[in-house]
C-alpha atoms as a printed R data frame, in Angstrom:
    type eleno elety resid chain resno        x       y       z
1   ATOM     1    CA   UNK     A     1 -146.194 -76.630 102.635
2   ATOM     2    CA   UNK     A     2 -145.704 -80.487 102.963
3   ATOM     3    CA   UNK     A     3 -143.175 -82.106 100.788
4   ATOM     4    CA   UNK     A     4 -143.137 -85.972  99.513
5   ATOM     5    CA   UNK     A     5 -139.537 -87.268  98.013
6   ATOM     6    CA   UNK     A     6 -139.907 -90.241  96.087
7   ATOM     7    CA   UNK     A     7 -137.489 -92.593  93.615
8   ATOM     8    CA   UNK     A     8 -139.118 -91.682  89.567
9   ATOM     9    CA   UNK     A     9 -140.140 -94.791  89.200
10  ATOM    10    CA   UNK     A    10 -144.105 -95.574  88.357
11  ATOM    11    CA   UNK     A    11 -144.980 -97.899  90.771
12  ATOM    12    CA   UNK     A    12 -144.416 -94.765  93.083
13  ATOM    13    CA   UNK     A    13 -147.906 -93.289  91.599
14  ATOM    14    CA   UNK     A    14 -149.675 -94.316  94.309
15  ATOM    15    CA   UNK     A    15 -147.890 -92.670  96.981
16  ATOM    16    CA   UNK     A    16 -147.968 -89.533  95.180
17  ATOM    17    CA   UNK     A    17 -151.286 -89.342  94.740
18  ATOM    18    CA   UNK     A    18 -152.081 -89.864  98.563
19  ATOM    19    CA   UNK     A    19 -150.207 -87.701  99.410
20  ATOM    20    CA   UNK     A    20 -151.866 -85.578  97.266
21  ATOM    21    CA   UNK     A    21 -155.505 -86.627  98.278
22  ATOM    22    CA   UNK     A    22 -155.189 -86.389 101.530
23  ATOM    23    CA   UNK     A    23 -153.655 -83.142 101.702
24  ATOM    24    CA   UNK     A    24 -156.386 -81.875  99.473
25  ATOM    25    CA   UNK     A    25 -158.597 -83.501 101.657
26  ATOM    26    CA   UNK     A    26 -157.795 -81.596 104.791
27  ATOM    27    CA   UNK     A    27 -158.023 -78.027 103.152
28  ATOM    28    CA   UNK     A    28 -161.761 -79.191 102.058
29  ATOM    29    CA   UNK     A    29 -161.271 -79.778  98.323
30  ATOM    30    CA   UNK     A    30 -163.973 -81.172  96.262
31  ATOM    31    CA   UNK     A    31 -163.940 -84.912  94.662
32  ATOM    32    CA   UNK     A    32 -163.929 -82.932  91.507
33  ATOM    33    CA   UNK     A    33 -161.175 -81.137  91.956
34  ATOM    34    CA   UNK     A    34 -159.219 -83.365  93.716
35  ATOM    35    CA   UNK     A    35 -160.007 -85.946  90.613
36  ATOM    36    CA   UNK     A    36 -158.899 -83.446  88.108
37  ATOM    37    CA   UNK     A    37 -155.407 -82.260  90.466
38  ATOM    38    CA   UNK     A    38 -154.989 -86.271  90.575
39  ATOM    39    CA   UNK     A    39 -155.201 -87.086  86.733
40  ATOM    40    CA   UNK     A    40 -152.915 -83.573  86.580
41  ATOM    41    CA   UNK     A    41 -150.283 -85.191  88.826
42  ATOM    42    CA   UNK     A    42 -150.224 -88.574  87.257
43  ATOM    43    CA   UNK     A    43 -149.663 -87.192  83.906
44  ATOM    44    CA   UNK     A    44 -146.767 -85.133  85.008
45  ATOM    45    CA   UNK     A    45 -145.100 -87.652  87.624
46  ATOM    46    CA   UNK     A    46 -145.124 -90.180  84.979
47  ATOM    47    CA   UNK     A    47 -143.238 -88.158  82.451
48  ATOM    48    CA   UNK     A    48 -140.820 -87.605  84.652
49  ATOM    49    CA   UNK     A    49 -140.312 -91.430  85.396
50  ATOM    50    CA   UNK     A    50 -140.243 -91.808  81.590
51  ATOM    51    CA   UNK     A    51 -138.242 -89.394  80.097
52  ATOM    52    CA   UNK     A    52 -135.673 -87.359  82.898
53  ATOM    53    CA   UNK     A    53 -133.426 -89.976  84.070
54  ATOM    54    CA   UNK     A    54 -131.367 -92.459  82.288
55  ATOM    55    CA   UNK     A    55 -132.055 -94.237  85.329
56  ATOM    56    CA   UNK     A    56 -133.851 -94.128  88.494
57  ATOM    57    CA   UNK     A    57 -133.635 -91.193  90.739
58  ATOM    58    CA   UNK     A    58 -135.928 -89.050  93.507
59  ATOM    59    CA   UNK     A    59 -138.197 -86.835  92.770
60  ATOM    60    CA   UNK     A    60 -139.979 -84.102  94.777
61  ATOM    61    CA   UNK     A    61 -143.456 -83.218  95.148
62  ATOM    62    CA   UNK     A    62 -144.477 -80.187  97.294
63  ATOM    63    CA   UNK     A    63 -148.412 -79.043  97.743
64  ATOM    64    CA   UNK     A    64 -149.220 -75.722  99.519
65  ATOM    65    CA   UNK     A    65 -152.487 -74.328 100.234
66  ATOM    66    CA   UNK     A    66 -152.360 -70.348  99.510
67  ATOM    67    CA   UNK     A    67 -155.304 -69.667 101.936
68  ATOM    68    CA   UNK     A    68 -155.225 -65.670 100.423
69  ATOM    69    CA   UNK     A    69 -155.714 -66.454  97.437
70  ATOM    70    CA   UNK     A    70 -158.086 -69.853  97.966
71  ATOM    71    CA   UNK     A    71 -155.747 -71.545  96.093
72  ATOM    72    CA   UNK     A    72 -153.246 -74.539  95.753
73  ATOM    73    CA   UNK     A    73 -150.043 -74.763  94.424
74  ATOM    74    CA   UNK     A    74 -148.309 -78.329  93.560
75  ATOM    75    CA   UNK     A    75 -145.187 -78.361  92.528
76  ATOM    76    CA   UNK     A    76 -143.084 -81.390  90.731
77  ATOM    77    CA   UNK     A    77 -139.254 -81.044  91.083
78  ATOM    78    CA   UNK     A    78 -136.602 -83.345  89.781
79  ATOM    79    CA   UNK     A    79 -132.645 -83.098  88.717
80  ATOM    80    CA   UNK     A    80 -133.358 -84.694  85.328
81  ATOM    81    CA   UNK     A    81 -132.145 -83.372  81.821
82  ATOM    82    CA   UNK     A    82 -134.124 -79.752  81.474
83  ATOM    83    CA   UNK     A    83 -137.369 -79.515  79.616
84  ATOM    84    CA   UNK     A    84 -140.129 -77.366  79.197
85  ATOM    85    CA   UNK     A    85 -142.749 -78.895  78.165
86  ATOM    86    CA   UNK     A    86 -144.791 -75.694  78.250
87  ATOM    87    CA   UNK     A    87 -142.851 -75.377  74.981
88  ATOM    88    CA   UNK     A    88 -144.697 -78.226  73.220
89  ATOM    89    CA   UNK     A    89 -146.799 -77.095  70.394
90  ATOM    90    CA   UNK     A    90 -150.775 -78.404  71.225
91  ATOM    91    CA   UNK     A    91 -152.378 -81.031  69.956
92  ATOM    92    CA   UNK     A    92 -154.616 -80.017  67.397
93  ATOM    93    CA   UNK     A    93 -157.353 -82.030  69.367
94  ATOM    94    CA   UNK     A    94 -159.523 -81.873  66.308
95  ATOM    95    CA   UNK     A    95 -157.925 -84.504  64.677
96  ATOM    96    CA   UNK     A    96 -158.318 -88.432  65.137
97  ATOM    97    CA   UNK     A    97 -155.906 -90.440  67.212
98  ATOM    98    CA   UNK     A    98 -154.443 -91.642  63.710
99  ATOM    99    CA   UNK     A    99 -154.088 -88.145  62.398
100 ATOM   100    CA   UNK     A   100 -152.609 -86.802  65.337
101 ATOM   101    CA   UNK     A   101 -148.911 -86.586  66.374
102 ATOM   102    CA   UNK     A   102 -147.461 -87.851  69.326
103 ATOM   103    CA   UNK     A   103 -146.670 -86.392  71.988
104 ATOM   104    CA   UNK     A   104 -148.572 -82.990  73.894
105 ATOM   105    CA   UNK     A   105 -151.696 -84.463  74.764
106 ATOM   106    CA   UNK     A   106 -150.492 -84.971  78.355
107 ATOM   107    CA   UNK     A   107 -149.349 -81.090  79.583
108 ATOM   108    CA   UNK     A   108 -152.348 -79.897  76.674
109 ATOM   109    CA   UNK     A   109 -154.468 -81.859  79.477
110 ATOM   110    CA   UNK     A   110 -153.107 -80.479  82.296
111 ATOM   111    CA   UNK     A   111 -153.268 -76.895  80.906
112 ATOM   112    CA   UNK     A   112 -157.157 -77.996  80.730
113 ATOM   113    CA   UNK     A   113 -157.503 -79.244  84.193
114 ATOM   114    CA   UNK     A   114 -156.005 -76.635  86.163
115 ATOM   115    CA   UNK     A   115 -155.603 -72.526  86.650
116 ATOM   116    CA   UNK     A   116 -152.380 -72.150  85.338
117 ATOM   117    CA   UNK     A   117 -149.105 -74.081  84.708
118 ATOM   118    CA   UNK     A   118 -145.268 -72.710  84.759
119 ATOM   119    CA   UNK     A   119 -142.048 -74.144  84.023
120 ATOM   120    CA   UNK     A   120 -138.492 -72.901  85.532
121 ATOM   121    CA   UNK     A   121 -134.990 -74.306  85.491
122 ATOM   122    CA   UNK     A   122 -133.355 -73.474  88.615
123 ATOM   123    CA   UNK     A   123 -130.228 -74.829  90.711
124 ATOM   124    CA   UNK     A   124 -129.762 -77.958  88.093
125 ATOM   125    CA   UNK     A   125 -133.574 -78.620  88.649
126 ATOM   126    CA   UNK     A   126 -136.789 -78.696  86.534
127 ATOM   127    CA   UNK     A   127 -139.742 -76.542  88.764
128 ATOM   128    CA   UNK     A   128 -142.999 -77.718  87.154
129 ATOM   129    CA   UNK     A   129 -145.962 -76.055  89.060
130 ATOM   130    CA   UNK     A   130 -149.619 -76.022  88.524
131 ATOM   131    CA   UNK     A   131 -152.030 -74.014  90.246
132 ATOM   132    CA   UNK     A   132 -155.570 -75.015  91.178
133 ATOM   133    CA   UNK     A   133 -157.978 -72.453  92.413
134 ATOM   134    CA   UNK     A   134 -160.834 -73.804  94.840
């Protein structure tokens, strides 16, 4: 497992997705999956700069390759206020931009992109992991 700590803060995005790339990278991963695990990861790591701290504090990002089951896990930790946001009612995508209400569109998408998506509250910390099945 390798594990990137990082301040919630945007202009961060960059780092995080290195990280991710190259890790994915080294394991073999398509473009196309590492393209959709990327636009996965920037929609959750900029939540989190957006809406779990008042101000700005670290958060951690931890990617494992489960060789037995040909799959990768990436998990998003931080010690901001607790939220699911598996709890979000979807988007009914059917509707125009106008028509639609905010918010969802961003965990509907990464519900899309990947193989599954779970939420836990543990130790004072939101556990946001996505799995990604090569």
């Amino acid at each position: 497992m390798k594990t990137l700590l990082v301040p919630a803060c945007t202009s961060n995005l960059g780092k995080i997705l290195s990280f991710i790339e190259e890790y994915l990278k080294n394991v073999n991963c398509s473009s196309k999956i590492i393209s959709g695990i990327n636009i996965a990861a920037e929609e959750i790591f900029v939540n989190i700069c957006n809406y779990a701290y008042e101000g700005i504090e670290d958060v951690c990002v931890q990617i494992e390759f489960i060789a037995s089951l040909n799959e990768i896990e990436i998990r998003f930790i931080d010690r901001g206020k607790p939220f699911n946001p598996l709890q979000i009612q979807e988007p009914d995508v059917t509707l125009s931009d106008e028509q639609r209400e905010v918010g969802g569109l961003g965990i509907y998408l990464v519900k899309k992109l990947t193989d599954g998506v779970s939420y836990e509250y543990n130790d004072q910390q939101n556990i946001l992991t996505f799995k990604k099945l090569l």
